[in-house]
N, C-alpha and C positions, 0 to 999 in steps of 0.2 A: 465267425464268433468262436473264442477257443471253446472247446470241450471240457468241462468240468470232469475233474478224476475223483472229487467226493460229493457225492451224493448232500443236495443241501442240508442242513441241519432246522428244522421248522416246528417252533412253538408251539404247542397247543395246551389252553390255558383250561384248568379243570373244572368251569362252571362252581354251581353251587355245590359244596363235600356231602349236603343231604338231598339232592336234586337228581336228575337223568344224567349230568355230565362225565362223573366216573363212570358209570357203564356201559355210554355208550364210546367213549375212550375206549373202555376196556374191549369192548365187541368189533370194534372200528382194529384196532390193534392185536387183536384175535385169531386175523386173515393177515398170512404171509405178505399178499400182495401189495398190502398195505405200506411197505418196506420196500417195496420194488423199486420208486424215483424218488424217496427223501431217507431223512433220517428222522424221525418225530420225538420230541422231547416233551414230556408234559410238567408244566408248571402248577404246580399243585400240592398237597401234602400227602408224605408216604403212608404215614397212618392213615388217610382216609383211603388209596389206594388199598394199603393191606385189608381192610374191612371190607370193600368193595370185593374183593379175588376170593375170598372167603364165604360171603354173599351169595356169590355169583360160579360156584363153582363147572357148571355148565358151559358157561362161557370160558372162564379163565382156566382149564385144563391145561397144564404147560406149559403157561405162561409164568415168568420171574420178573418178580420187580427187582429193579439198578436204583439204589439211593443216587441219584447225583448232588456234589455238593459245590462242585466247581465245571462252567460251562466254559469249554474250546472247542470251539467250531470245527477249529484243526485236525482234533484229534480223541472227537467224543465217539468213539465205537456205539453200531446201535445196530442190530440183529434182528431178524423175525424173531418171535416169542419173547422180547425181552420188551419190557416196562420199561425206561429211562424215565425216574421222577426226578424233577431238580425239588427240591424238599426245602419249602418254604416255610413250614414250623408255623402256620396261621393256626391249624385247627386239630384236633384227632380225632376219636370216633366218639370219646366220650361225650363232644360238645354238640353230637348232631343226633337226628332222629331221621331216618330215611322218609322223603315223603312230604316233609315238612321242611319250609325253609326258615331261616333264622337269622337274627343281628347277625350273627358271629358266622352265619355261613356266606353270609353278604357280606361282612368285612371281608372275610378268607378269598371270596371270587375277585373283590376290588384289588387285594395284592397280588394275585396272582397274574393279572390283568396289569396292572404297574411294572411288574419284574419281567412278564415278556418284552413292555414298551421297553425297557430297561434296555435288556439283551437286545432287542431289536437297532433301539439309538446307538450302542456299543460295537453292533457289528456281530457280537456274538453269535448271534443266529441271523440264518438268511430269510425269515418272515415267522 
């Protein structure tokens, strides 16, 4: 089998924007290691991300979030400490309440959830 020279590039979709899934993104993405056999790209909104790192300063010590706004697989640079959001514009911080979930944070998980199937059917990302 040949050997991959880029690290795959792999989805991960941001749950509910007022639920445990940005921080545990965020704490999952925290640890170098985590970086070691893919590339992770979270599908999600960066405004709910910025609120979460903010939050969460404990956790997110050194950590930057990357707006993504366009996905190649080719050629999507992705680093320990670095946040890559592909920034879906579902939701921001205004519309959520930590803790509580919501229409609108359950619409935001269902697109988020659509756009990886997206990327995934396009080839864009390798899972």
């Amino acid at each position: 089998m040949p050997r991959m020279t880029t690290k795959p590039l792999i989805a991960i979709t941001a749950g509910d924007p007022g639920g445990i899934g940005p921080e545990i993104i965020i704490k999952a993405l925290s640890v170098p290691q985590a970086y070691r056999h893919c590339r992770p790209l979270v599908v999600g909104d960066a405004a709910v991300f910025r609120y979460w790192l903010r939050r969460l300063p404990r956790l997110s010590s050194g950590l930057v979030l990357q707006v993504v706004d366009e996905v190649d697989k080719q050629s999507l640079p992705v680093k320990a400490g670095v946040i890559p959001v592909l920034d879906i514009n579902a939701m921001d911080e205004d519309g959520m309440e930590p803790g509580r979930p919501s229409e609108l944070g359950g619409k935001a998980s269902i697109l988020y959830i659509q756009e990886a199937t997206r990327l995934a059917r396009l080839e864009k990302v390798d899972g």
